[in-house]
PyMOL Python script that loads the backbone (N, CA, C, O; Angstrom):
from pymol import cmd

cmd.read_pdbstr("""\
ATOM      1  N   UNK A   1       0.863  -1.169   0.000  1.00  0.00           N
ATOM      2  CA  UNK A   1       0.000   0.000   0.000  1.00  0.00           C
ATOM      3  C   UNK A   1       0.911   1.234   0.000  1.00  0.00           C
ATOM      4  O   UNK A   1       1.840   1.348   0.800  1.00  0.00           O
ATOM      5  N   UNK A   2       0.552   2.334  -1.111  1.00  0.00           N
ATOM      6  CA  UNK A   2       1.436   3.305  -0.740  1.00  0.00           C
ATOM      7  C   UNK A   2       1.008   4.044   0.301  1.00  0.00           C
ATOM      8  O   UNK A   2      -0.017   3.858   0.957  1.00  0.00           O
ATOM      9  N   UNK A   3       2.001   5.076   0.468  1.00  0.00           N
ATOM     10  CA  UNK A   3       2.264   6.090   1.921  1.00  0.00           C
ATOM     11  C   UNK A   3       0.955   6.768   1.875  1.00  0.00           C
ATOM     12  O   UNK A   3       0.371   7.079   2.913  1.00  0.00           O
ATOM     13  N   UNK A   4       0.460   7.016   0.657  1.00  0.00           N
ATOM     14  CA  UNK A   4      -0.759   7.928   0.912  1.00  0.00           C
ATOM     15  C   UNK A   4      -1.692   7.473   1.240  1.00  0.00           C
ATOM     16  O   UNK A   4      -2.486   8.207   1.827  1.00  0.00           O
ATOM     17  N   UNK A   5      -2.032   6.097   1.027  1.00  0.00           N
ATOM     18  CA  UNK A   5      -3.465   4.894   1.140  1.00  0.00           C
ATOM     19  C   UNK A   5      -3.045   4.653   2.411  1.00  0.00           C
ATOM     20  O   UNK A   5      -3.995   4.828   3.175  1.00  0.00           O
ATOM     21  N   UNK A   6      -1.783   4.242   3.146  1.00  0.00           N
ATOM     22  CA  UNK A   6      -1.700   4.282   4.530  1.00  0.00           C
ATOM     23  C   UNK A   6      -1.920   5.134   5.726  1.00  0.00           C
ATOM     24  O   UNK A   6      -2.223   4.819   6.877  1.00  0.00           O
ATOM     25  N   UNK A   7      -1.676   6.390   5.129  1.00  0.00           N
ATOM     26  CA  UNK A   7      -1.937   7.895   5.447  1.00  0.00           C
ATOM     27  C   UNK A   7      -3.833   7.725   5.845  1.00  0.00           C
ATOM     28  O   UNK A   7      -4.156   8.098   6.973  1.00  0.00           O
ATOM     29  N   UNK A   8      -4.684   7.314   5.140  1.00  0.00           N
ATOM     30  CA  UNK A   8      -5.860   7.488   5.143  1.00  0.00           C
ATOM     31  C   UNK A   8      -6.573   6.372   5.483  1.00  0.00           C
ATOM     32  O   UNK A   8      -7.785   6.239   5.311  1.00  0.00           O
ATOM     33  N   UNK A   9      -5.581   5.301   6.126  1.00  0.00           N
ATOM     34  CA  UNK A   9      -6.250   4.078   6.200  1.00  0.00           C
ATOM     35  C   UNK A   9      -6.936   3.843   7.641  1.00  0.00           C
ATOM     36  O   UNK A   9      -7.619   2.885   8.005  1.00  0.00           O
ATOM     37  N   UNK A  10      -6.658   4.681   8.158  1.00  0.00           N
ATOM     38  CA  UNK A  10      -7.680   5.018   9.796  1.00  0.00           C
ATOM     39  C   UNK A  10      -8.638   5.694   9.413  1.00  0.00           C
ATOM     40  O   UNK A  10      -9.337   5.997  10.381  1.00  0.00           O
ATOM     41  N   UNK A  11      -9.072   6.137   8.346  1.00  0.00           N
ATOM     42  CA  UNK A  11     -10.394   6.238   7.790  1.00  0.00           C
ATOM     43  C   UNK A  11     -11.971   5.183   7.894  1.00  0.00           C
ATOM     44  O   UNK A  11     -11.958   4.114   7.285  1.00  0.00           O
ATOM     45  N   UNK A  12     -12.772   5.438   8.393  1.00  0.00           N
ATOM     46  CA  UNK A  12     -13.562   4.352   8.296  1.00  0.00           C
ATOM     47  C   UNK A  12     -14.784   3.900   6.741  1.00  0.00           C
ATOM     48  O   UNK A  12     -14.959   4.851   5.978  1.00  0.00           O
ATOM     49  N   UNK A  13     -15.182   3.185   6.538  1.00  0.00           N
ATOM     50  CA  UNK A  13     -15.536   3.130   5.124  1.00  0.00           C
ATOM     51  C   UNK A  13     -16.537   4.196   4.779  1.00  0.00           C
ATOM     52  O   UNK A  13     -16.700   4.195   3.559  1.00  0.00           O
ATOM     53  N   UNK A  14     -17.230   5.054   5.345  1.00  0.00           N
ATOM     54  CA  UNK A  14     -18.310   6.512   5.110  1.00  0.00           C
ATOM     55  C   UNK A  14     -16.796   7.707   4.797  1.00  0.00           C
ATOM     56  O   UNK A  14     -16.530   8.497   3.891  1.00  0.00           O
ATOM     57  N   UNK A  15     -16.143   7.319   5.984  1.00  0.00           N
ATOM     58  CA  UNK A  15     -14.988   8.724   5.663  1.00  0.00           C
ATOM     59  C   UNK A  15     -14.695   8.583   4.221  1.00  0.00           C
ATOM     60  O   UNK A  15     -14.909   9.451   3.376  1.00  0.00           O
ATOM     61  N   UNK A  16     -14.124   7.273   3.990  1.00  0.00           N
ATOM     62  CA  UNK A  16     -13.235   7.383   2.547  1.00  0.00           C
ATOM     63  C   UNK A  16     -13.910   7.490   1.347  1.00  0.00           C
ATOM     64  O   UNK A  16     -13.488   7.896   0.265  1.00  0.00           O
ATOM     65  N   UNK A  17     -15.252   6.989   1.723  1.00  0.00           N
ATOM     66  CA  UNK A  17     -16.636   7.125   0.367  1.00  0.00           C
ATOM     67  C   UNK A  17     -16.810   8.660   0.256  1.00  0.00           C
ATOM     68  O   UNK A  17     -16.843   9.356  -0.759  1.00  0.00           O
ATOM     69  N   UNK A  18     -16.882   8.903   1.162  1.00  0.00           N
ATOM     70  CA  UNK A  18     -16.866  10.724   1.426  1.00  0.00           C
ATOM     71  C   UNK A  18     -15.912  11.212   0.317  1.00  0.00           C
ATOM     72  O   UNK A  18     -16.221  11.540  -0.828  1.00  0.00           O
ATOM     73  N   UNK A  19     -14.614  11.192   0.922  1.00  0.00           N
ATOM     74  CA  UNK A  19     -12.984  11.541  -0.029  1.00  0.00           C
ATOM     75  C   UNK A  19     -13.158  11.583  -1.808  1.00  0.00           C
ATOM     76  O   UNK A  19     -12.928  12.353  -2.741  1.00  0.00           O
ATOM     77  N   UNK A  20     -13.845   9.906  -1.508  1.00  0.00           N
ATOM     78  CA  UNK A  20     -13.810   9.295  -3.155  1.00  0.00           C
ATOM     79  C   UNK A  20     -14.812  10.499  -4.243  1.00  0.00           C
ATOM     80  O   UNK A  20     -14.833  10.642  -5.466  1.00  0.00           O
ATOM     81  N   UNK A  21     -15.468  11.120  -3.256  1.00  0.00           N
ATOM     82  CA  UNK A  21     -17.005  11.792  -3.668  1.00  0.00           C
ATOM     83  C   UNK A  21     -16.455  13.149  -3.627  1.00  0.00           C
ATOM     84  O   UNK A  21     -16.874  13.952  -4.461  1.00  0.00           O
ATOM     85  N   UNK A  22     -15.546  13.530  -2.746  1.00  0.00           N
ATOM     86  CA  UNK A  22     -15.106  15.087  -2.658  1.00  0.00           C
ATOM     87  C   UNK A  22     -13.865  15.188  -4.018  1.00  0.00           C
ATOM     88  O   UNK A  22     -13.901  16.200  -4.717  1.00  0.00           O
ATOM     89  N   UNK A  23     -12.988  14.284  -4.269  1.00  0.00           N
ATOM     90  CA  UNK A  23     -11.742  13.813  -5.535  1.00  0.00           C
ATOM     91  C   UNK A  23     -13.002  14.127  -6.406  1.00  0.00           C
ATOM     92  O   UNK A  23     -13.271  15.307  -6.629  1.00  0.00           O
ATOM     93  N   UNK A  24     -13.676  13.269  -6.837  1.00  0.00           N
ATOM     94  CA  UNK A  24     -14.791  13.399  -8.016  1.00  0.00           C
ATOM     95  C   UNK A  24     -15.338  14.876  -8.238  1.00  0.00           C
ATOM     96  O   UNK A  24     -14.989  15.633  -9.144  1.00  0.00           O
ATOM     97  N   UNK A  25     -15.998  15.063  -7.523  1.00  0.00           N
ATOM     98  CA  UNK A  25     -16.190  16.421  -7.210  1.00  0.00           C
ATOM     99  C   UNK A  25     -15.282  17.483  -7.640  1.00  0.00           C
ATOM    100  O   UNK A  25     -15.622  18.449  -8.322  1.00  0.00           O
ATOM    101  N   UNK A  26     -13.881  17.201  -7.117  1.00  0.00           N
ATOM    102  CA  UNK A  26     -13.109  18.484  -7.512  1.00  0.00           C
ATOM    103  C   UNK A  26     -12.475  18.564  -9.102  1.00  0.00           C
ATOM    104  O   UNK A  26     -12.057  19.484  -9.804  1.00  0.00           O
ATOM    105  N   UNK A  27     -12.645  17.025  -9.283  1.00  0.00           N
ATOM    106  CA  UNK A  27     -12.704  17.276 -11.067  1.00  0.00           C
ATOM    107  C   UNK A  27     -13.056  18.530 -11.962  1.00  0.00           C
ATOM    108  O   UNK A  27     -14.261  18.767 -12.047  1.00  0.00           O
ATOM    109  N   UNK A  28     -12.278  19.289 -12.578  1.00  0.00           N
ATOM    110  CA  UNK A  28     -13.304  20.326 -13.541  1.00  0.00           C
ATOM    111  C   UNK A  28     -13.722  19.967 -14.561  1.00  0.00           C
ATOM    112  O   UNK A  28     -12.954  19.556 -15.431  1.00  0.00           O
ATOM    113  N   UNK A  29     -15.085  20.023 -14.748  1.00  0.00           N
ATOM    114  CA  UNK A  29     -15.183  19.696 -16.124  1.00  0.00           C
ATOM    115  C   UNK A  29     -14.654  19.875 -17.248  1.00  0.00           C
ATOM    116  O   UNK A  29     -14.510  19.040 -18.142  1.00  0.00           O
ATOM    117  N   UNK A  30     -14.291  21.168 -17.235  1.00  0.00           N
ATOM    118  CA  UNK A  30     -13.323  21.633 -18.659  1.00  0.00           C
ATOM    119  C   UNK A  30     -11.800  21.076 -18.186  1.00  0.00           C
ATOM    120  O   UNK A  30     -10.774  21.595 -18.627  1.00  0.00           O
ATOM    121  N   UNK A  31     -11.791  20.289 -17.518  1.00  0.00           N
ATOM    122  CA  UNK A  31     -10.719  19.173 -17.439  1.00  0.00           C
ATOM    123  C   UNK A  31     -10.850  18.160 -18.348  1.00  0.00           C
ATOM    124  O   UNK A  31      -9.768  17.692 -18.700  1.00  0.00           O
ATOM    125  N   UNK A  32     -11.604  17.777 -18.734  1.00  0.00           N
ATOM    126  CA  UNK A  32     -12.378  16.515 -19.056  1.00  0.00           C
ATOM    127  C   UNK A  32     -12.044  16.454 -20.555  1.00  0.00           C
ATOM    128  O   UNK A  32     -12.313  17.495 -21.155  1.00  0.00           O
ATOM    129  N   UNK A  33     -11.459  15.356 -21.368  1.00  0.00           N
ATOM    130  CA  UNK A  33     -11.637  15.575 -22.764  1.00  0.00           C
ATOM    131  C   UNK A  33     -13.079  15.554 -23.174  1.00  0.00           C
ATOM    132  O   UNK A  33     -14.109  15.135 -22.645  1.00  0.00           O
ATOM    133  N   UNK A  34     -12.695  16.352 -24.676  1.00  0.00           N
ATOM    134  CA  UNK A  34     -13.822  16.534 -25.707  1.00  0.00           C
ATOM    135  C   UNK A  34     -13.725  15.164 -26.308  1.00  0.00           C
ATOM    136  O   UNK A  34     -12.851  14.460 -26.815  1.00  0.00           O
ATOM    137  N   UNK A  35     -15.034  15.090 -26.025  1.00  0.00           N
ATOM    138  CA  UNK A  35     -15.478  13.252 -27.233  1.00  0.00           C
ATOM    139  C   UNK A  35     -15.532  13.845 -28.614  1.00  0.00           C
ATOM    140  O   UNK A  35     -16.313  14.716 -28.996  1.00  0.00           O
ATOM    141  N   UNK A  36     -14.235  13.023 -29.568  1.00  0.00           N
ATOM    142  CA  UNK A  36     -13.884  13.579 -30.795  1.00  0.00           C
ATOM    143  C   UNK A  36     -14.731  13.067 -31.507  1.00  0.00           C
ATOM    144  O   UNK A  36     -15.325  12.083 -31.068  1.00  0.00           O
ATOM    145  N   UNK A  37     -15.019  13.539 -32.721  1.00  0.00           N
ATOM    146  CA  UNK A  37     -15.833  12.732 -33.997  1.00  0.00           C
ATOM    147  C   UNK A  37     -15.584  11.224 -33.856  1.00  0.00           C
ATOM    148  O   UNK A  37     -16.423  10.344 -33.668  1.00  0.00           O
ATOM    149  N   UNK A  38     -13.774  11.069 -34.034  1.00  0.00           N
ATOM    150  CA  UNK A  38     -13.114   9.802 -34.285  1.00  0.00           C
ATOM    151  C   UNK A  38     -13.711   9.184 -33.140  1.00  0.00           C
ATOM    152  O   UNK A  38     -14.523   8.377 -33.592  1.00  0.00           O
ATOM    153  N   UNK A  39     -13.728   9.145 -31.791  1.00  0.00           N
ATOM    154  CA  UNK A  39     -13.926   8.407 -30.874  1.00  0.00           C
ATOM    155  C   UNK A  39     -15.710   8.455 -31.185  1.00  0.00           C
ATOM    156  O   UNK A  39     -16.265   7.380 -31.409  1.00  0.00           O
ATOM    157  N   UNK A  40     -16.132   9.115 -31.182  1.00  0.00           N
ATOM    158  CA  UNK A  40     -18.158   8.843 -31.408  1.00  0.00           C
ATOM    159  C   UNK A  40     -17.922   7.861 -32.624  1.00  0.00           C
ATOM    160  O   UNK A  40     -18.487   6.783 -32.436  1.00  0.00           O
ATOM    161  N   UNK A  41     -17.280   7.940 -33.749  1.00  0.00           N
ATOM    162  CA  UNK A  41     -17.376   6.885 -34.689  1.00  0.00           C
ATOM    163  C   UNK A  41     -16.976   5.984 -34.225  1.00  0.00           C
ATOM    164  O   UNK A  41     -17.789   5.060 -34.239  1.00  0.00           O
ATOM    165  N   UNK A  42     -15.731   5.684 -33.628  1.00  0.00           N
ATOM    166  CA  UNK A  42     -15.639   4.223 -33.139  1.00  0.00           C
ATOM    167  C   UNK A  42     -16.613   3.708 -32.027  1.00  0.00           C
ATOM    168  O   UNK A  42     -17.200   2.626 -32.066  1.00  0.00           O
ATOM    169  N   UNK A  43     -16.693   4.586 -31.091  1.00  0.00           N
ATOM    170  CA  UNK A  43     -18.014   4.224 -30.479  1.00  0.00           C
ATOM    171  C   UNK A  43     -19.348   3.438 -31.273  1.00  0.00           C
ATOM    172  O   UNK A  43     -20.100   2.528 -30.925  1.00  0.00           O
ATOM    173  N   UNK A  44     -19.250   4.160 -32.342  1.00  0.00           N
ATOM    174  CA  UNK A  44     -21.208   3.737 -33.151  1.00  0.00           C
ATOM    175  C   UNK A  44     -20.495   2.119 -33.956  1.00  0.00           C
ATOM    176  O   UNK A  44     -21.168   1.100 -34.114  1.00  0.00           O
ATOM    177  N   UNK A  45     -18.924   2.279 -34.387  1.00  0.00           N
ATOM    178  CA  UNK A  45     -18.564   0.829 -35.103  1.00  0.00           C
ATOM    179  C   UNK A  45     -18.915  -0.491 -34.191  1.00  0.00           C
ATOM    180  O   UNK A  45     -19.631  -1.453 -34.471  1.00  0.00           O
ATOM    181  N   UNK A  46     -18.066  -0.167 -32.849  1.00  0.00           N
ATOM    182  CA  UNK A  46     -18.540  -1.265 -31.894  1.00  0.00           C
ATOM    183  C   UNK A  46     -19.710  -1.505 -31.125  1.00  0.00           C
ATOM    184  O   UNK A  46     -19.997  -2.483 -30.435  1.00  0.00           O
ATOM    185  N   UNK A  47     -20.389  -0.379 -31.369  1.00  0.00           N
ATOM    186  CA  UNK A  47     -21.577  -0.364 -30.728  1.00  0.00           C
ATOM    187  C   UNK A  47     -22.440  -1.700 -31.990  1.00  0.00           C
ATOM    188  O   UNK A  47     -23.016  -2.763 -31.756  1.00  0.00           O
ATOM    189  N   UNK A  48     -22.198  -1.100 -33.047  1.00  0.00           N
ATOM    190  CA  UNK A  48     -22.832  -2.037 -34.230  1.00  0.00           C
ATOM    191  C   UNK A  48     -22.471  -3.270 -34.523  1.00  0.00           C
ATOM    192  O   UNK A  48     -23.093  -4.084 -35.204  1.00  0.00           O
ATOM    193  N   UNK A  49     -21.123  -3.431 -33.824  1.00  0.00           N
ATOM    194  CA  UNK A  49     -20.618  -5.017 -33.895  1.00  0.00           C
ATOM    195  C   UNK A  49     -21.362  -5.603 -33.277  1.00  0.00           C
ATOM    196  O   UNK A  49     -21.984  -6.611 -33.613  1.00  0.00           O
ATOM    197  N   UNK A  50     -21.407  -4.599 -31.529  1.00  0.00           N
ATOM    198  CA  UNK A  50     -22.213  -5.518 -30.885  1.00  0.00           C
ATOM    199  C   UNK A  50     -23.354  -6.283 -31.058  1.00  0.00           C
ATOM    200  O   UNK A  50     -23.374  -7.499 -30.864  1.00  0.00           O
ATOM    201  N   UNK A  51     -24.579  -5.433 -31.519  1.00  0.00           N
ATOM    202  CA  UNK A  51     -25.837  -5.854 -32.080  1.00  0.00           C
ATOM    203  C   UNK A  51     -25.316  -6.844 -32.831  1.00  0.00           C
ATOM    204  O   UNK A  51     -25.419  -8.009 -32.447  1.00  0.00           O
ATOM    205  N   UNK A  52     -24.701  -6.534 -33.971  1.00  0.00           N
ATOM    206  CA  UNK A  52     -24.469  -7.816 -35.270  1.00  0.00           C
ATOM    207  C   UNK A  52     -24.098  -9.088 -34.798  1.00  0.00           C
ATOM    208  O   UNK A  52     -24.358 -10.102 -35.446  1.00  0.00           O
ATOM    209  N   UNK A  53     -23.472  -9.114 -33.649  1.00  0.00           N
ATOM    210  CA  UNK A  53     -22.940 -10.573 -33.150  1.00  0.00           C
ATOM    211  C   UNK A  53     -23.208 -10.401 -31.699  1.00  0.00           C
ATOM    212  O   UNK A  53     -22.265  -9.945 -31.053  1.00  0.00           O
ATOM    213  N   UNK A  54     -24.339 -10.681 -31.035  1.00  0.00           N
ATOM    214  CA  UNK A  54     -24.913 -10.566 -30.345  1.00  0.00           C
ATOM    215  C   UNK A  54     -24.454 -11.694 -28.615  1.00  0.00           C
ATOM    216  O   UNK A  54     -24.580 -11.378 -27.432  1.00  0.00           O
ATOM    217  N   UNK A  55     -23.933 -12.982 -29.250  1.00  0.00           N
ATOM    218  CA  UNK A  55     -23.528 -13.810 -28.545  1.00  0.00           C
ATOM    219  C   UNK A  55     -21.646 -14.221 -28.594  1.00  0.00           C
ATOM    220  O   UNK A  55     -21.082 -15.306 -28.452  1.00  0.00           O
ATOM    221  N   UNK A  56     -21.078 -12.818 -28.857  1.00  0.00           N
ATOM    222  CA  UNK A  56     -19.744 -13.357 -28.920  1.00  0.00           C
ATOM    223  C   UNK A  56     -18.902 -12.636 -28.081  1.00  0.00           C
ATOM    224  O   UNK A  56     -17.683 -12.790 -28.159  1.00  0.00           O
ATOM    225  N   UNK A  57     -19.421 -11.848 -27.269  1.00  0.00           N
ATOM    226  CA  UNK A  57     -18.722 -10.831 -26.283  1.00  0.00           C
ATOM    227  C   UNK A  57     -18.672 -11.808 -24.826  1.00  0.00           C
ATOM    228  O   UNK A  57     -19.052 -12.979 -24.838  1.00  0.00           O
ATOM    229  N   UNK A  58     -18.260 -11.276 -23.863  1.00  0.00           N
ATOM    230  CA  UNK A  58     -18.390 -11.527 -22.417  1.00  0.00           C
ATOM    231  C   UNK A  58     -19.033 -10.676 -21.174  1.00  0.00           C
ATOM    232  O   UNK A  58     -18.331  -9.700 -20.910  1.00  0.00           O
ATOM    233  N   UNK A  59     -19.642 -10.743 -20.737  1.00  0.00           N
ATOM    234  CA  UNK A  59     -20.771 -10.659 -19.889  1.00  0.00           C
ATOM    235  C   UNK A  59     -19.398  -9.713 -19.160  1.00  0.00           C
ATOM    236  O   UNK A  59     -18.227  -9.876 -19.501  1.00  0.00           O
ATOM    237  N   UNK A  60     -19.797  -8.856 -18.248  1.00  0.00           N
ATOM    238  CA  UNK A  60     -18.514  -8.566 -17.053  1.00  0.00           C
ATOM    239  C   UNK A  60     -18.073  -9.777 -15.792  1.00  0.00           C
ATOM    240  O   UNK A  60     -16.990 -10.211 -15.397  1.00  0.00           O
ATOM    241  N   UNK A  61     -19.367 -10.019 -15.457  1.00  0.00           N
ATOM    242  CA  UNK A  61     -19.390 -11.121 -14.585  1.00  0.00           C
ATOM    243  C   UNK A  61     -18.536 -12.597 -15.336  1.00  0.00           C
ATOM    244  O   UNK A  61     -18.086 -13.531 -14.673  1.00  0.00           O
ATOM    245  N   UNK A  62     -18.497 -12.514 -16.409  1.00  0.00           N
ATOM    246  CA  UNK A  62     -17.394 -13.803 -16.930  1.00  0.00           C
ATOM    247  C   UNK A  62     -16.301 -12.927 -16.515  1.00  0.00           C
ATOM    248  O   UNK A  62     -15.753 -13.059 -15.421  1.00  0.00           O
ATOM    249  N   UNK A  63     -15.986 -12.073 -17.334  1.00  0.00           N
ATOM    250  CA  UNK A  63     -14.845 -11.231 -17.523  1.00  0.00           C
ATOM    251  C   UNK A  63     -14.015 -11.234 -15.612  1.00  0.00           C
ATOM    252  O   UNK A  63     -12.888 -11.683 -15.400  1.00  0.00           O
ATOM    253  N   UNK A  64     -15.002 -10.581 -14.419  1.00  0.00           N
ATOM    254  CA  UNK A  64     -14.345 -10.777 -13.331  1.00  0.00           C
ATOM    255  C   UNK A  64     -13.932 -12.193 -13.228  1.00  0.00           C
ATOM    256  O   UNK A  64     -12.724 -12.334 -13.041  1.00  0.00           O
ATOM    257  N   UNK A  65     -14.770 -13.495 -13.316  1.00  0.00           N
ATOM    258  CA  UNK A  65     -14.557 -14.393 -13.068  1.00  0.00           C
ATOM    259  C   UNK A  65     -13.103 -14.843 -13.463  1.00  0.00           C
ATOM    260  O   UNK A  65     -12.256 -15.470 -12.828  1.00  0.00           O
ATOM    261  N   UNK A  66     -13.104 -14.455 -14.381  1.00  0.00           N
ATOM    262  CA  UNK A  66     -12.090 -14.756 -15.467  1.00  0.00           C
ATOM    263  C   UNK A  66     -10.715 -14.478 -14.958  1.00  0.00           C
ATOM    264  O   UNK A  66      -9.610 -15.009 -15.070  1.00  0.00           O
ATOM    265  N   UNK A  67     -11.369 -13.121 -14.171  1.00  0.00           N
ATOM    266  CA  UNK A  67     -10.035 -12.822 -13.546  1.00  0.00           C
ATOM    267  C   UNK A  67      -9.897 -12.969 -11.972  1.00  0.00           C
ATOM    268  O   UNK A  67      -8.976 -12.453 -11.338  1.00  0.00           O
ATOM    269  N   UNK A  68     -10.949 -13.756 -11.391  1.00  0.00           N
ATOM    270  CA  UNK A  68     -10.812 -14.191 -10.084  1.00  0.00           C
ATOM    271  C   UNK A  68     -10.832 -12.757  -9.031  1.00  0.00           C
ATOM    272  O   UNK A  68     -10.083 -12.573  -8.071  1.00  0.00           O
ATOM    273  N   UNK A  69     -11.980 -11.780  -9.559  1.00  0.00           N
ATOM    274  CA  UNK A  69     -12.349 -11.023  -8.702  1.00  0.00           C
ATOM    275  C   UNK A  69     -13.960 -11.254  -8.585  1.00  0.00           C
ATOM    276  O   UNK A  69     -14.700 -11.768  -9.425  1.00  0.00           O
ATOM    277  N   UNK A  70     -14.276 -10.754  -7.365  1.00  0.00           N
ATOM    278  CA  UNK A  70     -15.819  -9.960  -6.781  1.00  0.00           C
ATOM    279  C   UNK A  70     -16.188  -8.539  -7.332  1.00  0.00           C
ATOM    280  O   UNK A  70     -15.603  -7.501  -7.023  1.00  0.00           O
ATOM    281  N   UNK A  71     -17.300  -8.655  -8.238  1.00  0.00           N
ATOM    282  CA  UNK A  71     -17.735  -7.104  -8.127  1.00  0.00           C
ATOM    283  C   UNK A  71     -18.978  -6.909  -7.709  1.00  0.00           C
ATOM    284  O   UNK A  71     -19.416  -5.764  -7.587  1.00  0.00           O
TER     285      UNK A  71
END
""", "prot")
cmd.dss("prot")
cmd.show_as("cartoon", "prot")
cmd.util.cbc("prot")
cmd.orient("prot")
């Protein structure tokens, strides 16, 4: 664990949900990239794969499994 996650680890689980929510929060939006043409098009390509082949992806729940986590 680094120094900083140790730093905050006498936190109880409301404190640090708190933190996680105040970090989010201090995000600026005009921080944030602009969704380019290129990325909305690739977005709508795979979005359309998906539909077209409907049974060839993985669920997330395989996908954790897969990787031997809980979500």
């Amino acid at each position: 664990m680094n120094a900083l996650l140790q730093s905050l680890s006498h936190l109880g689980p409301h404190e640090r949900l708190q933190l996680v929510e105040d970090l989010w929060d201090s995000i600026d939006e005009d921080s944030v990239p602009v969704m380019t043409d290129a990325i909305y098009q690739e977005l709508q390509q795979r979005s359309s794969w998906v539909d077209a082949n409907p049974n060839t992806g993985k669920t997330l729940e395989q996908i954790a499994a897969a990787l031997g986590v809980r979500l």
